[in-house]
N, C-alpha and C positions, 0 to 999 in steps of 0.2 A: 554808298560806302559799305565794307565790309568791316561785321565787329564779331570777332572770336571773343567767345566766351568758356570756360570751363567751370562747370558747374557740380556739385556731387548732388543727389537725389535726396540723401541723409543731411543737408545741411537746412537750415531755415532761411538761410541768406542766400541761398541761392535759390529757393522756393519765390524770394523777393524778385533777385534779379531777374526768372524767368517770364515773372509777369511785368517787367519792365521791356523786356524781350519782347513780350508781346504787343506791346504796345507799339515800338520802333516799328515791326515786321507792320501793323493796323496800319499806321501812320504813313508807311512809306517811305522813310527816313534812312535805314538800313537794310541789309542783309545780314540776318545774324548765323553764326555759323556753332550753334551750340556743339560742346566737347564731353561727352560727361566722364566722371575721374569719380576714385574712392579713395581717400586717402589715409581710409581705416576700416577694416572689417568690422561687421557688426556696425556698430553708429559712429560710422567718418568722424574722424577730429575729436572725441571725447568721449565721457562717460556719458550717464543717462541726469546725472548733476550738471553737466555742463550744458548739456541739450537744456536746462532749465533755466541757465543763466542766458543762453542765448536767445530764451523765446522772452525771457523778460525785457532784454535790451534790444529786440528790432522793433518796439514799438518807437521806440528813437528815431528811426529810419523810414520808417514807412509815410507814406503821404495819402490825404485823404481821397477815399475812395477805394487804396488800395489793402487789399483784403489778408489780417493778418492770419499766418500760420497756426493753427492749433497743435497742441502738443500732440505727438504722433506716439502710434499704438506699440509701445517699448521700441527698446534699440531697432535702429532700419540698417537692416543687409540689404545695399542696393545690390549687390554684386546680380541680380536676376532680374533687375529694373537697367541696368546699364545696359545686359545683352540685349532684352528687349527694345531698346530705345536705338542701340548699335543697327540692328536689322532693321528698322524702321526708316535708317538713313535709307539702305538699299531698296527699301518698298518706297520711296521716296515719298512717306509724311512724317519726318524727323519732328516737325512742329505741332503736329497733331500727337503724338506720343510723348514728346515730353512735356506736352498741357496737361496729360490723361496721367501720367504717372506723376509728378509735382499735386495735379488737383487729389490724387486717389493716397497719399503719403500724410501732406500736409493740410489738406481742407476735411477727407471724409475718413481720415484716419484711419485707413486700410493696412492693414497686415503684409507688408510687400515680401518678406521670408519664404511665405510660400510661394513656389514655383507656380502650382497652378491660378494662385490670384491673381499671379501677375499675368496669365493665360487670358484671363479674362478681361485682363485691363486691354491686352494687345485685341482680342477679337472685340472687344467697344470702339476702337479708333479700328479695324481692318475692315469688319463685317458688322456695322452695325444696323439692328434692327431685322437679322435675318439667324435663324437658328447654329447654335456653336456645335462643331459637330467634336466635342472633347473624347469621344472614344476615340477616335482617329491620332490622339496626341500619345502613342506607349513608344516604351526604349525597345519595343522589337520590334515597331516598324519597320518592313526590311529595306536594305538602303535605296534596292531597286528603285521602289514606290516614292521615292522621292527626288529621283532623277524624272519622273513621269510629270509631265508641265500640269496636267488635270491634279494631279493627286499635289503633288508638290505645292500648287495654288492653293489646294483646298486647306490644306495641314497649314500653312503660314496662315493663311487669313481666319483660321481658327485658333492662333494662340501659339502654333508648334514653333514659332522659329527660338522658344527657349528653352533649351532642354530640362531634362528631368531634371539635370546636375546644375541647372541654373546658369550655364553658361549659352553664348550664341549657337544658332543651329550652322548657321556653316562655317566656313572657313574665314571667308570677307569680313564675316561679323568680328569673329574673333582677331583676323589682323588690325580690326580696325579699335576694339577696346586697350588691346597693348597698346597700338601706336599714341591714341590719346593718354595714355597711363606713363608712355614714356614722355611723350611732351611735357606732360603735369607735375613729374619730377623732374625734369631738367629745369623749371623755372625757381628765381631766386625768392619762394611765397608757399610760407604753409596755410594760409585762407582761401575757404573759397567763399564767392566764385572770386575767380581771375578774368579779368577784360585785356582784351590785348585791340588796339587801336589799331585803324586804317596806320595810321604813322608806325606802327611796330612798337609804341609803347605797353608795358606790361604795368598793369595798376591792381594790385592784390585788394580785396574787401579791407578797409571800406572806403577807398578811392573809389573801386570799382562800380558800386553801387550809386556812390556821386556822379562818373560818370554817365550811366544810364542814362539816372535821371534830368542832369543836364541836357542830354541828348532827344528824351519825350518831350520835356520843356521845350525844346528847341525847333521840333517837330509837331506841334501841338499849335492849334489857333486856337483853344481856350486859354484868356487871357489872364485867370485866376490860376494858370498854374505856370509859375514864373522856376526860377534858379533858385534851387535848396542847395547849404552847405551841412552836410550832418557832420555830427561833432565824432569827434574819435571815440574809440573802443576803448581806448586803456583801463583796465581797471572794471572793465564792463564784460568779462567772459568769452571775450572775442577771440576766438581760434587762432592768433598771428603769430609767426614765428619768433618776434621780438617777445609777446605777451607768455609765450611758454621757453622764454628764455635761453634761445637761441641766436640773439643778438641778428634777429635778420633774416640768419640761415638756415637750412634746416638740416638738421645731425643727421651724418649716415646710417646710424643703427635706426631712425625713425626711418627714413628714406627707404633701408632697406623693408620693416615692417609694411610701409605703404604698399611697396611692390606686391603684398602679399605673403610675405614669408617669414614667419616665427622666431626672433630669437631667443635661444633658452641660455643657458648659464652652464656648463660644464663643472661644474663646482658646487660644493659646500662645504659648509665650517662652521663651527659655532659663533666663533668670531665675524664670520660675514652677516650673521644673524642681531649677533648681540651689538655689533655697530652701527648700524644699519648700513653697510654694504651694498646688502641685495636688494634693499627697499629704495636706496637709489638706483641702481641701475633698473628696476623696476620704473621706477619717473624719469630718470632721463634717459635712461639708451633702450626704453622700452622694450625690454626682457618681457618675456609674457611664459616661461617655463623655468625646466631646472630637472639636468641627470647627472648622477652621483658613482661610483663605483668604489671598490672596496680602497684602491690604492689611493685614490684622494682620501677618505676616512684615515686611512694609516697616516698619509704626513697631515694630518689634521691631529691628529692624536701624540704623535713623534714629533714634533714641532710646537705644541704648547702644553697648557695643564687645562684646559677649561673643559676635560671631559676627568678629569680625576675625582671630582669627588660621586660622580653619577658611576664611575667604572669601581672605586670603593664599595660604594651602596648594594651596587649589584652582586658582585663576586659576595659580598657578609652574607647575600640574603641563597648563597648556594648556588648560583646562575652560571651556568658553562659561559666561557670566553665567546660564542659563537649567539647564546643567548643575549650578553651583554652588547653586544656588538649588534644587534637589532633593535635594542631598546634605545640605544645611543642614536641609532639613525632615523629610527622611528622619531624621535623626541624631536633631532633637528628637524626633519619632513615634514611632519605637522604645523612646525613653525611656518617652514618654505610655503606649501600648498596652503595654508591662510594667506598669506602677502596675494596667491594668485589664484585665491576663488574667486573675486571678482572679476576676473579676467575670464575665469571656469562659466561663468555664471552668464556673461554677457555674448562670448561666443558660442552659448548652447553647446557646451563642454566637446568641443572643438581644440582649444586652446588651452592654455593654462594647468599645463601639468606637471609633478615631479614626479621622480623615480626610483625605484630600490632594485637591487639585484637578489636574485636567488643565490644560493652559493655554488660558486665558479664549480668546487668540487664533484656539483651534480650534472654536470655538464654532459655527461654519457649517461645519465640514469633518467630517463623518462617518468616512471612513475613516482619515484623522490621527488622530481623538480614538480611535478603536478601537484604533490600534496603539498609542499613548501609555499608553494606560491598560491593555495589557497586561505592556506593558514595565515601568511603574509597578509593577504587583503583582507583577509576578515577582521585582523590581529590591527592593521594599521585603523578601516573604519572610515578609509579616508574617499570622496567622490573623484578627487582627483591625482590618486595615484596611480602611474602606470609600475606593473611588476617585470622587469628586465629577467626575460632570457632568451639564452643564446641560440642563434639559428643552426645550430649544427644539424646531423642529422639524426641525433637524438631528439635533438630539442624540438623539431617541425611537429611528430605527434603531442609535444607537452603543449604548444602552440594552441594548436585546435582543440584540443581536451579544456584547454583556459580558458578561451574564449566561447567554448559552448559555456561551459558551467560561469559566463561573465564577466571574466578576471581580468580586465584590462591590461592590455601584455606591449611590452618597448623589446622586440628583437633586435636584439644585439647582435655582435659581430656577424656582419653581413660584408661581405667584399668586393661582390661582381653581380651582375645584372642575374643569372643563374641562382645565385644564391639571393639574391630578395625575390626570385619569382617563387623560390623554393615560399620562402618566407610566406609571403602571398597568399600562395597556395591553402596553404595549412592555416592562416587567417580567413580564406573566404569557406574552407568548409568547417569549421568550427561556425559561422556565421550560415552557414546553409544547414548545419544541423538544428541552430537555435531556432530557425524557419520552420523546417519540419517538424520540429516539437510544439511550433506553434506560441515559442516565445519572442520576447523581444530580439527584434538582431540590432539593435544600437550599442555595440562594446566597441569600447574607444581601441586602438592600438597605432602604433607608429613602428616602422620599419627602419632600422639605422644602419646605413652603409660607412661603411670608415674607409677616408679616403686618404689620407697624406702619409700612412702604414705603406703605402704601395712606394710611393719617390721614395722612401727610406729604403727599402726590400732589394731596389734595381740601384741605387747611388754608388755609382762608381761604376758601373759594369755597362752602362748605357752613351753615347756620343753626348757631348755637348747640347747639341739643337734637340734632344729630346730628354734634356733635362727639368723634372719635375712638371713631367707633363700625362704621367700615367694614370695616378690617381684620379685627376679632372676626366680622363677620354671615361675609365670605368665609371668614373661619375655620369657622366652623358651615355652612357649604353643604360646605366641601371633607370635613369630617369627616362629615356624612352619608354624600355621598360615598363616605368610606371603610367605613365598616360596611356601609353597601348591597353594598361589592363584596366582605368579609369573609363576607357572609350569601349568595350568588351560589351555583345551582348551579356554575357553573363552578370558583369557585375552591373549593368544597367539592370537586370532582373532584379539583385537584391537590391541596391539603393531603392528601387520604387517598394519596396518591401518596409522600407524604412530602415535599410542598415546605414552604416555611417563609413565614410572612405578610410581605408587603414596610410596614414600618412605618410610620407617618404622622409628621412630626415637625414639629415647630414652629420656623420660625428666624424670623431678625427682631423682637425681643422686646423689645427695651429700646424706652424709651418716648423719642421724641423734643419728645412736647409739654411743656414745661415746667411745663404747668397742670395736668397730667395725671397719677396714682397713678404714681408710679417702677414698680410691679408692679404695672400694670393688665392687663396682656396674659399674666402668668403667672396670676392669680387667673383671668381668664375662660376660660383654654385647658384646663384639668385634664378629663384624660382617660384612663383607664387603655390600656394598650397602644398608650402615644403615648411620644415624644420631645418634649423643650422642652430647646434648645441657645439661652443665653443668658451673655452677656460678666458677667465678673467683678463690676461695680457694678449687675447687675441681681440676680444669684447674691447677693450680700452682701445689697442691700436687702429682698431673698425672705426673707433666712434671720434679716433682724432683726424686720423687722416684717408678712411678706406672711400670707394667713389661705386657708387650702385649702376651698373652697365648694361649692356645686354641682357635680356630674360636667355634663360638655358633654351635650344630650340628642342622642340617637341619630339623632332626627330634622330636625336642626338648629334645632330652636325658634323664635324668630323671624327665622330668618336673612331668608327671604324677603321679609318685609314690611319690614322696613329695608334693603335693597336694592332695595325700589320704593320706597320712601320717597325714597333718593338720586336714581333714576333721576327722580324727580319736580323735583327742583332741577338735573335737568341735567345728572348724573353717568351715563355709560354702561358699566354697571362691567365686562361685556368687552369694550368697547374698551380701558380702560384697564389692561385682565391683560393685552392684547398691549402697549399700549407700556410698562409695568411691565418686562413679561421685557424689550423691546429698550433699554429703560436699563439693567436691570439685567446682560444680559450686554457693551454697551458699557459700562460703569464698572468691572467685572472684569478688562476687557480694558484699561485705562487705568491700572489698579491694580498690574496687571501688568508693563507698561511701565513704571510707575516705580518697582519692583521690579529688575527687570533695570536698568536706569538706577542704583539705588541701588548696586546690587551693584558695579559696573561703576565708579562714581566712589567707593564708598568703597577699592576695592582704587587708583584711582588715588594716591590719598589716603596709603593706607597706603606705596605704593610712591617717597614721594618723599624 
């Protein structure tokens, strides 16, 4: 019989079921068809607290002889234990690798983060006992040498099939991590592992682990090891969809986190802060960020008083409106980026950021925006703030000048695949000068495209059957885009350098057509090692009713053809990513101004 299994690498219980796995495979009893899945970056399924309640409570579950998990060396990104174990199907010892990776996690508590540990875990099960030839493993191996059956032999069974980036080395590998990642979310179970039965029963942990065991029992002529019932989890730490109170199910904003992809909060307020708000949607619709802009600030300010007595204070003590107005945002950010340093802290500051703007005003001034935005990072103090400015083409040299001198940078309005490569660009050489100076190149940045500015731009001027369908095709050109320059010898130079990927992120999300899915633009953007920063009534309607789909295809799918599709009724879609960014940074710049106006009459206000 055959017994599918999904398992995560980072879990302890599934550390359990795989050596129950092994036993069935000993005994002869099954075929087991292990899956493996991540259902959270950094350490699957919880914090490094919960990893401790779970290692306390499988002592519960285990049975004599079999050998418990030790606590594992901080949070486990399997994400580079999966690819390897992915290839390992096609080298056909799937079961040899995930012995060597479960024993190297959870028994000799190995570091699996690193790429090249997990190289050596792969040349222990490929070539063991015979020398590793790890020169052989760089990001310029040219692709030739790997179409070559001699060399291509030699690099796989040396550790190469995972790349620098920690993903599989070919293609197979990686259809075949989606495919299990999509199966893992289509089922109704946030525990792992998951057994799915010759019969098509699906039994989430800690069924699942019952069944095993059942199953070596049953499979076993030692007659001292008979039928265990273990007792439930509840109340015991246990990872379950019920137990993190989801009644069963598992929430689409988790769903979509799983897939990989970040959501942040397009909002603040003092009031989101002071009710706790965001510290919910922090635990339940798992928000792991947070960007800001001046016009949220204004109707945060225009719409209550819970910034009056701080905008009093300020204006007594002689402070310009444009002063006050950074000390206000300052004060809420520091609040935000505390709720999501630990978030900072467990993704090796990956994840977990908020953001402030330079002012719109400097939008054409390169060297103003430079100094503002150092002043900013110094002035906030904070590890995980990103500093927002704009991609124009002022702003591309303010870019690189930022990020040489370390300033963690959120480029903003971006609209078309051209305009994030611009982006890009002036990110990786600011990151290639810190190389050449011989500094650190680890400066975080995220690149923001705005998408649902475009269905607004074209409505009304475009057929029916290509209604609200612009912004998503530009979204799929810009996201090629991005992986073509992810997969880049060049940027494979600096990552091995130690730089850190500049992320893609999605803004502009909420849906302005009325006729249109409230979450049309989050269902079609899911992407893993993407951002989607979306306002509070996009956030809610995600998490009541949105449904996690298809991954974005790598190669844009049909972006192209429905971009001449437009071009055919008279849409020129780069001319309109130039005048897109030049309304978009005049209406920042307006937003701005009556921002500073706000400030400026409500202290009147208060002063009379």
């Amino acid at each position: 019989m055959k017994i599918v299994i999904y398992g995560d690498f980072g879990c302890p219980y599934s550390y359990l079921a795989s050596l129950r796995a092994d036993e069935l495979l000993e005994s002869g009893v099954a075929e087991i068809d292990w899956r493996a899945v991540a259902p959270d970056r950094g350490r699957p399924g919880g914090s490094r607290d919960e990893l401790g309640r779970d290692l306390a409570a499988i002592s519960l579950f285990a049975q004599p002889g079999e050998r418990l998990p030790r606590p594992a060396a901080g949070p486990v990104d399997v994400q580079s234990a999966i690819s390897a174990y992915a290839e390992a199907v096609s080298d056909g010892v799937p079961h040899q690798m995930r012995r060597r990776l479960f024993a190297a996690i959870w028994a000799e508590t190995r570091r699996v983060t690193d790429v090249y540990e997990v190289r050596k875990l792969i040349a222990d099960v490929m070539c063991p006992r015979q020398p590793i030839l790890y020169h052989l493993i760089s990001p310029d191996l040219p692709s030739a040498l790997l179409h070559d059956p001699d060399v291509n032999r030699v690099v796989r069974r040396s550790g190469g099939t995972v790349t620098v980036y920690g993903g599989p080395l070919t293609a197979a590998g990686d259809r075949r991590v989606r495919q299990w990642q999509r199966e893992w979310l289509s089922l109704p179970c946030a525990a792992t592992p998951v057994v799915v039965n010759p019969d098509g029963d699906v039994l989430p942990c800690p069924a699942a682990l019952d069944y095993l065991l059942v199953a070596v029992a049953g499979g076993r002529s030692d007659p001292r090891r008979g039928r265990y019932t273990t007792p439930l989890l509840a109340g015991r730490g246990m990872r379950t969809a019920a137990a993190a109170g989801h009644g069963g199910t598992m929430k689409p904003t988790q769903a979509l986190h799983e897939a990989g992809q970040s959501l942040w909060l397009d909002n603040i307020t003092r009031a989101l802060l002071d009710e706790g708000i965001l510290a919910r949607y922090v635990d339940e619709y798992s928000v792991t960020g947070l960007t800001s802009n001046p016009t949220i600030f204004d109707k945060a300010i225009k719409d209550g008083n819970a910034y009056d007595a701080d905008i009093a204070a300020r204006k007594a003590s002689g402070a310009s409106d444009e002063e006050v107005f950074f000390e206000l945002a300052l004060a809420d950010l520091r609040r935000a980026a505390g709720l999501f340093a630990p978030v900072h802290a467990r993704t090796d500051k990956v994840d977990g950021w908020v953001s402030l703007e330079v002012s719109p005003l400097l939008a054409r001034d390169t060297p103003r925006t430079v100094d503002q935005a150092e002043v900013l990072h110094r002035r906030a103090a904070l590890d995980n703030l990103f500093i927002k400015i704009p991609g124009t083409p002022e702003g591309l040299p303010a870019i690189e000048e930022c990020i040489c001198t370390a300033v963690p940078v959120n480029v903003t309005l971006l609209f078309s695949a051209g305009q994030y490569r611009a982006a890009a660009e002036a990110y990786l050489r600011g990151v290639e000068r810190r190389i050449q100076a011989g500094r650190n190149p680890a400066v975080a940045s995220v690149a923001s495209l705005f998408v649902s500015r475009w269905d607004t731009a074209v409505a009304g001027r475009v057929p029916g059957e290509l209604r609200d369908r612009l912004g998503i095709a530009v979204a799929r050109q810009a996201y090629r885009a991005y992986r073509e320059l992810l997969d880049s010898p060049r940027w494979l130079r600096l990552a091995n350098e130690g730089a850190r990927a500049q992320r893609l992120l999605w803004a502009s999300t909420s849906v302005k057509d009325p006729g249109a899915p409230d979450v049309l633009y989050v269902e079609a953007l899911t992407a893993p090692f993407t951002v989607n920063t979306m306002p509070d009534q996009t956030l809610e309607a995600f998490a009541d009713h949105g449904t996690v789909g298809e991954l974005l295809p790598a190669d844009g799918g049909d972006a192209d053809q429905v971009i001449a599709a437009f071009a055919r009724v008279g849409i020129d879609a780069a001319s309109l990513a130039g005048e897109l960014q030049r309304q978009g940074a005049e209406a920042f710049a307006a937003s701005w101004q009556d921002l500073l106006a706000r400030i400026g009459a409500r202290h009147d206000q208060l002063s009379r």
